[in-house]
N, C-alpha and C positions, 0 to 999 in steps of 0.2 A: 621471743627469745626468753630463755629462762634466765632469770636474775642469780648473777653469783656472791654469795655473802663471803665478803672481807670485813676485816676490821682495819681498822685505821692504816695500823703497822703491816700488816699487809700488803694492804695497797700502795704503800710508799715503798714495798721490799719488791713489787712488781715494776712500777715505775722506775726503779733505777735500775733495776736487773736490763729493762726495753731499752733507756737511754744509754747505758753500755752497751749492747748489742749494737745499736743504731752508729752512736759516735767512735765505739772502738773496735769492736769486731770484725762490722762490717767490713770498714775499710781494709783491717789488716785484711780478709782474707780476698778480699780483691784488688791487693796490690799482690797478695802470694800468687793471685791466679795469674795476673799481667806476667810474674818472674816466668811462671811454667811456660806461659806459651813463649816466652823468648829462647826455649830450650831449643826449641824447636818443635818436632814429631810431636804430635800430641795421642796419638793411637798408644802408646806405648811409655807414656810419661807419669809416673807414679803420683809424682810432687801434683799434677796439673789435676790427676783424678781424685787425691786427700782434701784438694782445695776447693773442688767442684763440691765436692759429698760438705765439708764443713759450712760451704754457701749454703750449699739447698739446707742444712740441720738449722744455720742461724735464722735463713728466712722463715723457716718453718716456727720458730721457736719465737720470731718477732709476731706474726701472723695471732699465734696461740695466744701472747700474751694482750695484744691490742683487741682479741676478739674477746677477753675476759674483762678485762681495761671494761670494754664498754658495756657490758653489761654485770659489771660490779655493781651491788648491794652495799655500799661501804657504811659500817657500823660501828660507832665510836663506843666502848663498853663503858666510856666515862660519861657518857648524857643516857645510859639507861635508866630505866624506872621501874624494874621489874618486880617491885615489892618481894626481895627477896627470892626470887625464882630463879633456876637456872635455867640460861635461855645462852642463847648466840654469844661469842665475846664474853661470857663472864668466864669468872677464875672460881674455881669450886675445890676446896677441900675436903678430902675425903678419909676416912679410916676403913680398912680391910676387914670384915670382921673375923675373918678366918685365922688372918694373920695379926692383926691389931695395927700391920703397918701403916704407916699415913702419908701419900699423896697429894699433889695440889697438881690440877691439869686449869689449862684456858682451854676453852670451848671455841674449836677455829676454823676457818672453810677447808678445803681440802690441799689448796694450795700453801696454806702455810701451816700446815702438822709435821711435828717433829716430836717425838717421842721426849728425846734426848731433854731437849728444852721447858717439855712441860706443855705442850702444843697438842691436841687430840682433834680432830676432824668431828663436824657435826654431824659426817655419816658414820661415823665408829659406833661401834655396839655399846660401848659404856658412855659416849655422851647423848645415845640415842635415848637410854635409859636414864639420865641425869634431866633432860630436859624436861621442866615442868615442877622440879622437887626443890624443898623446902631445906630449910639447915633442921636438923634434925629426922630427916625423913630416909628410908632404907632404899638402895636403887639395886635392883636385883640386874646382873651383867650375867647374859646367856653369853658363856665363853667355850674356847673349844674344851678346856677339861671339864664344863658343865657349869653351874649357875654358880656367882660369886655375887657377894652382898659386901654393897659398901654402905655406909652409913655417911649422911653429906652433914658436914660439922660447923663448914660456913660458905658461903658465897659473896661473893666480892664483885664488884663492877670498877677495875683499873686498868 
């Protein structure tokens, strides 16, 4: 099986995501199911087929996450040693050169990227090109308007 890299926070943001599904979900949507069938007809009962479709989504979605669960890579960016390098888990800041503007992404599995928060996936094209680079070193991003240069200013392991 292929190993999947999280970082700490990660893993603990799946973990509790799986134990509500398990302890909360579940049941709610298997006592909605018991309400439908006391409707009676079930050919024909909206409530009984919203509640079927929302079981099979949460099984599904428990399944997903246990099957990732166990083949987590889990990686604390606070016990690296990367002698400055950007690698998995670190926080890198960056300046635009185009623009001068200035960024700070973590370097995160796929499961836990969020633009919004500063989160970038290790398969994204700009932490593809991050990884391996020094502070002070240019990381050239094949983006769709064409090739953007950042310049990485520091790197962090927190």
């Amino acid at each position: 099986m292929i190993k999947i890299p999280l970082t700490v926070k990660g893993a603990e943001l799946l973990k509790a995501e799986l134990q509500r599904l398990k302890s909360v979900d579940r049941p709610e949507v298997i006592q909605a199911i018991a309400e439908a069938r006391a409707q009676g007809d079930l050919s024909e009962n909206a409530d009984y087929d919203a509640a079927k479709e929302r079981q099979s989504f949460i099984e599904g979605r428990i399944a997903d996450l246990e099957a990732k669960l166990s083949n987590a890579q889990i990686i604390d960016p606070t016990q690296l040693n990367a002698d400055g390098r950007c690698v998995f888990g670190a926080t890198v800041d960056l300046e635009d050169l185009d623009s001068g503007d200035s960024v700070t992404y973590q370097i995160v599995g796929d499961d836990e990227a969020n633009i919004k928060l500063g989160k970038i996936s290790v398969g994204s094209p700009i932490a593809r090109a991050l990884i391996g680079k020094h502070a002070g070193d240019i990381a050239e991003v094949q983006a769709p308007g064409g090739v953007r240069e950042y310049e990485v200013l520091d790197v962090r392991y927190v």
